[in-house]
ZAMARGU-4260 file (C-alpha; in steps of 0.2 Angstrom, whole numbers, plus 5000, padded with zeros to 4 digits):
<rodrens>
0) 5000/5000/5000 | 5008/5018/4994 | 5001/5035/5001 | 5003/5046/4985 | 5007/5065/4987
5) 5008/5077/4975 | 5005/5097/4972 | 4987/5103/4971 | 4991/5112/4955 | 5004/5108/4940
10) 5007/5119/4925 | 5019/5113/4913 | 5025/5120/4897 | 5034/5134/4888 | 5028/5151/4894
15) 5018/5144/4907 | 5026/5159/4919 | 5014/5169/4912 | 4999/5160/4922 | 5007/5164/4936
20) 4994/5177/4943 | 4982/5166/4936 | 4984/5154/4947 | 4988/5162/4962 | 4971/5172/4962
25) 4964/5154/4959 | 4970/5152/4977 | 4966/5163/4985 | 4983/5170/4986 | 4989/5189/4984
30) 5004/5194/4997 | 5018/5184/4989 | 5036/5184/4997 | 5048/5181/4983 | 5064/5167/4988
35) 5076/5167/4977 | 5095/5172/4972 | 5106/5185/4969 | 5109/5176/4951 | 5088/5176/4945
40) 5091/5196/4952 | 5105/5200/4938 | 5098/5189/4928 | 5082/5200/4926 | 5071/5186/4931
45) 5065/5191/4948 | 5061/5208/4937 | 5049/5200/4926 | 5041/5190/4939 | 5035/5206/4949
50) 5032/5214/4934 | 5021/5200/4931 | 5011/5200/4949 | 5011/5220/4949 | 5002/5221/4932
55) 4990/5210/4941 | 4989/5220/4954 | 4999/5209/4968 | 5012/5219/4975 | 5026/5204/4979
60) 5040/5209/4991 | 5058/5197/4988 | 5071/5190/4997 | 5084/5187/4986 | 5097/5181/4998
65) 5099/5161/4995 | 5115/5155/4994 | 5118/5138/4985 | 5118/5123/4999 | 5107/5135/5010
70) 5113/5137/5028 | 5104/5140/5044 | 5112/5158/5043 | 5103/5160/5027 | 5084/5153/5032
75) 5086/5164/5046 | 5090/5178/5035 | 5074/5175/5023 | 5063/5171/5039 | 5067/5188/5046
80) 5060/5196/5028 | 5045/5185/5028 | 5042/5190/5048 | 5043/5211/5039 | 5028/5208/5028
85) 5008/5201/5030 | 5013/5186/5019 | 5001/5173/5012 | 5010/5163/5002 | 5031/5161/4998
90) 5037/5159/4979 | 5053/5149/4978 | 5060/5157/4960 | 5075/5149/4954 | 5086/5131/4956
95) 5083/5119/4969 | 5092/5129/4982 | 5079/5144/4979 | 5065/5131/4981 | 5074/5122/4997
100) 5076/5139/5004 | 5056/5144/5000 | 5049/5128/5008 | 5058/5131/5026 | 5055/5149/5026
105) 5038/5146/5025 | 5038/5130/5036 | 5049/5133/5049 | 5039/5145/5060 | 5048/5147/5077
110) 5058/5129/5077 | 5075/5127/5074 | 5081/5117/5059 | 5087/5104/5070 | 5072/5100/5077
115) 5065/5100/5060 | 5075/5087/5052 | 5074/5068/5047 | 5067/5056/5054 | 5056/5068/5061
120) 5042/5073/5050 | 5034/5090/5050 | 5015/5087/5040 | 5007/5103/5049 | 5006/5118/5034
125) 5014/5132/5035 | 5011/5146/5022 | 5008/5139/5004 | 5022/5137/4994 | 5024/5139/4976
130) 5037/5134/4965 | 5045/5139/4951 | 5060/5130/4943 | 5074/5135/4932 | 5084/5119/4933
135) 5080/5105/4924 | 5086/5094/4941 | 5081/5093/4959 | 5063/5089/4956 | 5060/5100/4972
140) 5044/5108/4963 | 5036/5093/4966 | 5043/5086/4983 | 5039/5084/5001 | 5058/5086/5008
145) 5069/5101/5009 | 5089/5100/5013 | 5098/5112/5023 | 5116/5115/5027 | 5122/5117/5046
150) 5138/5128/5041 | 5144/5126/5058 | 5144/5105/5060 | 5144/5104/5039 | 5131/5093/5040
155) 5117/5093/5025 | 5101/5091/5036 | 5086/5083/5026 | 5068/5088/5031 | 5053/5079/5027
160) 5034/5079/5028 | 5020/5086/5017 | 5023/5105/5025 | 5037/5105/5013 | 5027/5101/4997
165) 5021/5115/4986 | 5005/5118/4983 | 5008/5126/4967 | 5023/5120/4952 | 5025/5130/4938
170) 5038/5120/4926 | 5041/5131/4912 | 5056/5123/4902 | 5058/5142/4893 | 5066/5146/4909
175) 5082/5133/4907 | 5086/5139/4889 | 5100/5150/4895 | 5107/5136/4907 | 5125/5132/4902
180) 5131/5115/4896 | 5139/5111/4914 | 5123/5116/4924 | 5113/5108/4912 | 5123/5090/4915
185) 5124/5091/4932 | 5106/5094/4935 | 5101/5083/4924 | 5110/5069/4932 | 5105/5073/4947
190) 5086/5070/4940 | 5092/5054/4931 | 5098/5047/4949 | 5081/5052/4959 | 5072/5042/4945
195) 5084/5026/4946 | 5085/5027/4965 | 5065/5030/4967 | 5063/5013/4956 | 5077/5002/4965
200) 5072/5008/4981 | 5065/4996/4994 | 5051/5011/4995 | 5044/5008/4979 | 5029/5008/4973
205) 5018/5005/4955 | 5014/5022/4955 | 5032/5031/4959 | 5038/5016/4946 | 5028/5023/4932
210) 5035/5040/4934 | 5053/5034/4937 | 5054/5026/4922 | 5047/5038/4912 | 5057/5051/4918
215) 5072/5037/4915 | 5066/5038/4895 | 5065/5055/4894 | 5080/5062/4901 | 5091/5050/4894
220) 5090/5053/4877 | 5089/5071/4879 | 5103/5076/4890 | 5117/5075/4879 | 5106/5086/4866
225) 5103/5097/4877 | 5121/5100/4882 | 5125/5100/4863 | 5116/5113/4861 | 5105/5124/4873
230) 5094/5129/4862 | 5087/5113/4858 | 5067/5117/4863 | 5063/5098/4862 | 5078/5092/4873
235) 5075/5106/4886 | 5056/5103/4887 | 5060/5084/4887 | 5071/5086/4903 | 5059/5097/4911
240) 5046/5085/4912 | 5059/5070/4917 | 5065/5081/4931 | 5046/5084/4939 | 5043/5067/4936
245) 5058/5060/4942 | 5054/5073/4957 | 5036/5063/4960 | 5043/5046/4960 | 5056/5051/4974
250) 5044/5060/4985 | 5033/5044/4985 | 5047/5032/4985 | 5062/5038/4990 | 5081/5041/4987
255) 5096/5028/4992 | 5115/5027/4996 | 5120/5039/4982 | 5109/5053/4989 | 5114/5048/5005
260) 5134/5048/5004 | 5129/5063/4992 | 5125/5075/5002 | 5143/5074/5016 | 5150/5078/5000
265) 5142/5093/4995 | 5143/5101/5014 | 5163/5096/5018 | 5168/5102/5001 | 5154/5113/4994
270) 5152/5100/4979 | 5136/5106/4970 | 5125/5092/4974 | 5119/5086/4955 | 5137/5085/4952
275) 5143/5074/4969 | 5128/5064/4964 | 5137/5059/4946 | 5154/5057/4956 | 5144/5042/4964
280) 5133/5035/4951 | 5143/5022/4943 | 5152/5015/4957 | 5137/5013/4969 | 5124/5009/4956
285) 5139/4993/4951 | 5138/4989/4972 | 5121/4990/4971 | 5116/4980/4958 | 5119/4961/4962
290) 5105/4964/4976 | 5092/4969/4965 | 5096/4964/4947 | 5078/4964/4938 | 5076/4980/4945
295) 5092/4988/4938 | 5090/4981/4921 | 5073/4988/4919 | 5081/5004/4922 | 5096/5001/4908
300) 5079/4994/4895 | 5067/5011/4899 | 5086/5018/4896 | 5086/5011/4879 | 5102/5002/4885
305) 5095/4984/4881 | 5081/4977/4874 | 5065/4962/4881 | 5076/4949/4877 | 5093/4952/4883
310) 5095/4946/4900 | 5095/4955/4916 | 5115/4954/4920 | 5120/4957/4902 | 5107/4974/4903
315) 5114/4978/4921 | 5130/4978/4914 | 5127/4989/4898 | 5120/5002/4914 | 5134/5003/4923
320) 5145/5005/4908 | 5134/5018/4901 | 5135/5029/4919 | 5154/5028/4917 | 5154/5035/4899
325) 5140/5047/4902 | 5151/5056/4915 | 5166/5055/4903 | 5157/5062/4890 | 5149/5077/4899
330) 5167/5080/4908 | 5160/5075/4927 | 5178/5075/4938 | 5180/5062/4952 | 5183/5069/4968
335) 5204/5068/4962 | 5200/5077/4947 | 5191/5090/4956 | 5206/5095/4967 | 5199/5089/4982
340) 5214/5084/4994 | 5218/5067/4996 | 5220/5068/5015 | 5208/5080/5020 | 5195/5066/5009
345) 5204/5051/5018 | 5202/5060/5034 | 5183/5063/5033 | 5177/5047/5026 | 5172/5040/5043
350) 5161/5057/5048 | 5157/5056/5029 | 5150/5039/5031 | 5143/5041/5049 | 5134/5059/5041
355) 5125/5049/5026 | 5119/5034/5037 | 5111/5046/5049 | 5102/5055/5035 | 5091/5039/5030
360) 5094/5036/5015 | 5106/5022/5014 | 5093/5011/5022 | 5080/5013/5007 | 5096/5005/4995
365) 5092/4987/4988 | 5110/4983/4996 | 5111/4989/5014 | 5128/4995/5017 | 5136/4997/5033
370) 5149/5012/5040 | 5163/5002/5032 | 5157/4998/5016 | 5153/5014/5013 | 5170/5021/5019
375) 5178/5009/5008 | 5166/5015/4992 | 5172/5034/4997 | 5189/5029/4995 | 5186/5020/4977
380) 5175/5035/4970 | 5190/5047/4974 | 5201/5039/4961
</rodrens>
């Protein structure tokens, strides 16, 4: 038996920005706080959005103070701009640390993060959130967790519960067509791993199934188009909707050892998390695969990797040589090649691997690992 959550409303398609008054009027909504970055400012995009609400006649206020991994110091920062206004509602404009940030802003209330993160889950609303991504990649739009960075500990601190899904997504792919090739690739690993780890995970479930491998055929393909050229409207709408969909399957299955030993990454050397994500791919999805071959091969067939009639090892195979050239193809470093210090690594593998145990995730993995098997991965993934 699966509980299936999703966002009251979903708009997808090019220019479906636009709507945005539209639908915010449709609930009820007119005080908007605006989360977002310094980038979307510069950009010109946080422009165009107010423009947008004030020709409607909704006069939206911005915080446009995210900082990518968002800290504590931040969501206190944006909290301190919401508590300025008579907000009913918080937009989260920009990648997923925008939509991270939006959700605890309007979540978080008088808590501290700590208090707020997993396993305990926080279902009680706060203000209605509304998303609005333009990353083809973290699938926040559409999920029910949030992650945030204790800066102090550099811990990555995953909350969870339905407070934290939007009520509203608005995935207009127009908004990616600027991305460059190495955003693009990163991102859109990162949504190729929620939809394999939503499928193999011992969470799964028909319905996050259906989703996972749909997003697994439509990003596939796509990616290296889209890197290829970021103009290519097909390949960018494509990766869009495999990102939201990959988003869904995650949020009602769940993620696994590479999110898990992902995320230490990311806070200990500030390793943008779609990118850690790939570092990890091929060597834990190879570990992980003799414990749930069937489940793996579907993945390499909705890939387009292997067809009905080639067997399940032979198709597992053909993935976890595909995640390899992938990653060499779109230039995706190990942790070496990104010039992160041997020692330092060496020296935080064990909090590393205490860190991604304690976040959950590892336990949803169709191969349970313990401290030192994941210590030991850390050390081949450097190479």
């Amino acid at each position: 038996m699966a509980a299936i959550h999703l966002p009251r409303t979903i708009r997808i398609g090019g220019g479906v920005l636009d709507e945005l008054p539209e639908v915010l009027a449709a609930a009820g909504l007119s005080r908007p706080l605006i989360v977002t970055d310094a980038w979307m400012q510069s950009s010109g995009l946080l422009a165009r959005v107010e423009a947008l609400l004030g020709g409607a006649g909704i006069a939206a206020r911005a915080f446009t103070g995210v900082v990518p991994d968002p800290t504590v110091t931040s969501i206190d920062a944006g909290c301190a701009v919401l508590a300025e206004g008579e907000h009913d509602c918080v937009i989260g404009l920009g990648g997923g640390s925008p939509i991270d940030s939006a959700k605890m802003i309007a979540v978080r209330r008088d808590r501290t993060i700590p208090e707020l993160k997993a396993p305990h889950q926080e279902d009680s609303p706060g203000l209605p959130i509304i998303a609005i991504p333009t990353t083809a990649g973290t699938g926040s739009e559409a999920t029910r967790f949030t992650v945030i960075t204790d800066a102090e500990t550099d811990e990555k601190m995953l909350c969870a519960g339905l407070a934290y899904l939007p009520l509203i997504a608005l995935v207009d792919y127009e908004l990616t067509l600027s991305k460059p090739p190495r955003l693009t690739a990163d991102t859109g690993i990162d949504s190729l791993v929620h939809a394999v780890e939503a499928y193999v995970s011992k969470r799964a479930n028909p319905f996050a199934d259906s989703m996972a491998l749909s997003a697994m055929r439509l990003i596939w393909p796509n990616l290296p188009r889209a890197c290829a050229d970021p103009q290519d409207r097909s390949a960018r709408a494509a990766l869009m909707l495999g990102a939201l969909q990959a988003g869904i399957a995650f949020s009602n299955s769940s993620v696994a050892l590479v999110h898990g030993m992902s995320r230490p990454i990311g806070a200990h050397f500030h390793v943008s998390h779609g990118l850690s994500n790939a570092m990890l791919m091929p060597a834990i999805t190879q570990w992980s695969a003799p414990a749930a071959l069937p489940r793996y091969a579907q993945c390499a067939r909705a890939m387009g990797l292997a067809d009905d009639s080639e067997a399940d090892q032979s198709a597992v195979g053909a993935l976890v040589e595909a995640l390899h050239r992938i990653n060499a193809d779109l230039a995706v470093p190990s942790p070496r090649a990104y010039g992160i210090e041997r020692e330092r690594w060496e020296a935080l593998i064990p909090l590393m691997a205490q860190q991604a145990l304690g976040s959950g995730s590892p336990a949803n993995n169709p191969r349970l690992a313990e401290a030192g098997e994941i210590e030991a991965l850390y050390r081949q993934v450097w190479h």
